[in-house]
N, C-alpha and C positions, 0 to 999 in steps of 0.2 A: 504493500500500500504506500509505503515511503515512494518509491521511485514512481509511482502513477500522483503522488502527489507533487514531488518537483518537476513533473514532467508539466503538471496543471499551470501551474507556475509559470515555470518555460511559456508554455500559450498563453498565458493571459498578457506574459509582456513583450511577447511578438504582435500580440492583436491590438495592443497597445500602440506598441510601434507604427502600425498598418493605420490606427485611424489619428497620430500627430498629422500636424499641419505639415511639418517638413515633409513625411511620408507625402501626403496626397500631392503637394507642390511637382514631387518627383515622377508621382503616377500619371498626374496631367498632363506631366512633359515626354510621357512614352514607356516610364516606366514600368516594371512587370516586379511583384514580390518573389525572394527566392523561399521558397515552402520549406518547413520546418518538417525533419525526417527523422518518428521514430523506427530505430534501426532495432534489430533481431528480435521482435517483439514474441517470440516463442513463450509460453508458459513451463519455468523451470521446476516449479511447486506441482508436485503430481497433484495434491488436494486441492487445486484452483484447478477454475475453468482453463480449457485449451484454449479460451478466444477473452481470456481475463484483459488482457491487454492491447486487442482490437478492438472492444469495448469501450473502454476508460478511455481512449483515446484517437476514437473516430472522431475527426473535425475538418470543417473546412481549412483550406491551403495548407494541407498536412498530405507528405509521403507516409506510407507505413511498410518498412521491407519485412519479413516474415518468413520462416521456415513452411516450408513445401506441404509440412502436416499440420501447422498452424491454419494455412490456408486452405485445405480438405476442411480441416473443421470448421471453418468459416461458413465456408460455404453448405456443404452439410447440415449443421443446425446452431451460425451466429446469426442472432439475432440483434443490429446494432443498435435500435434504439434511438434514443437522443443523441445529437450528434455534444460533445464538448463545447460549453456555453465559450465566449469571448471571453469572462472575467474568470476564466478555471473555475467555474463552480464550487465545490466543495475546497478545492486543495489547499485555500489556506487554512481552514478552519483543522484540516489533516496535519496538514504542518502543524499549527501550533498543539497538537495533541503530542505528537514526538518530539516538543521541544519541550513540552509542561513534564515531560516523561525523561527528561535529560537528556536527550539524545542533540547533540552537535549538528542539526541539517545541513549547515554550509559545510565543516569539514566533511562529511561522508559523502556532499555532492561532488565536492572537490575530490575525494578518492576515486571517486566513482566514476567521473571524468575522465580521471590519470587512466585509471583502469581500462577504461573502455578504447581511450585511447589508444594504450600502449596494445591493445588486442588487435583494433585495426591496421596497425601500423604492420603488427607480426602476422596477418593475415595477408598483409599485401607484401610484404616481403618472401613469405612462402609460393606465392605466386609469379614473383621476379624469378 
């Protein structure tokens, strides 16, 4: 639930970004938004849904890449629902649940960056 909450996050202040003045000034002049992409969005937790996290985070100007069986399940029987309101819906109010519970949001998002990072990096160097 943490990670679908900083993710809520993340969108609310990329939609943020999308409706500044500076934003629009940009778009009038030919501009196009670059879409915000959740990447490997697979279900690691066997006791969550297969499509927990196509869920939480269907939204407009959003990629979502996904494993091949994420995607069966999708389709099969995801049922999306509401798509991801502009203001992340619930995730602050998420957030501040695992902040009131001592948990460090920013450092673990910062690890969690580092991480994912360093994953991609060694996924495409496997591929060089």
């Amino acid at each position: 639930q943490l990670g679908i909450a900083i993710a809520k996050r993340t969108y609310a202040s990329y939609r943020t970004l999308l409706d500044s003045p500076r934003w629009q000034r940009l778009e009038n002049a030919g501009a196009r938004p670059q879409r915000l992409l959740w990447a490997s969005t697979g279900t690691k937790d066997s006791n969550a849904s297969d499509v927990l996290y196509i869920k939480a985070l269907a939204a407009p100007f959003t990629v979502n890449t996904m494993p091949e069986g994420t995607l069966n399940a999708l389709a099969d029987h995801g049922d999306i629902g509401e798509s991801l309101p502009p203001d992340g819906g619930d995730g602050e109010a998420l957030l501040a649940r695992f902040a009131g519970a001592g948990i460090d949001i920013d450092a673990l998002a910062t690890q969690l960056q580092d991480e994912g990072a360093k994953a991609f990096v060694s996924s495409w160097n496997d591929l060089m």
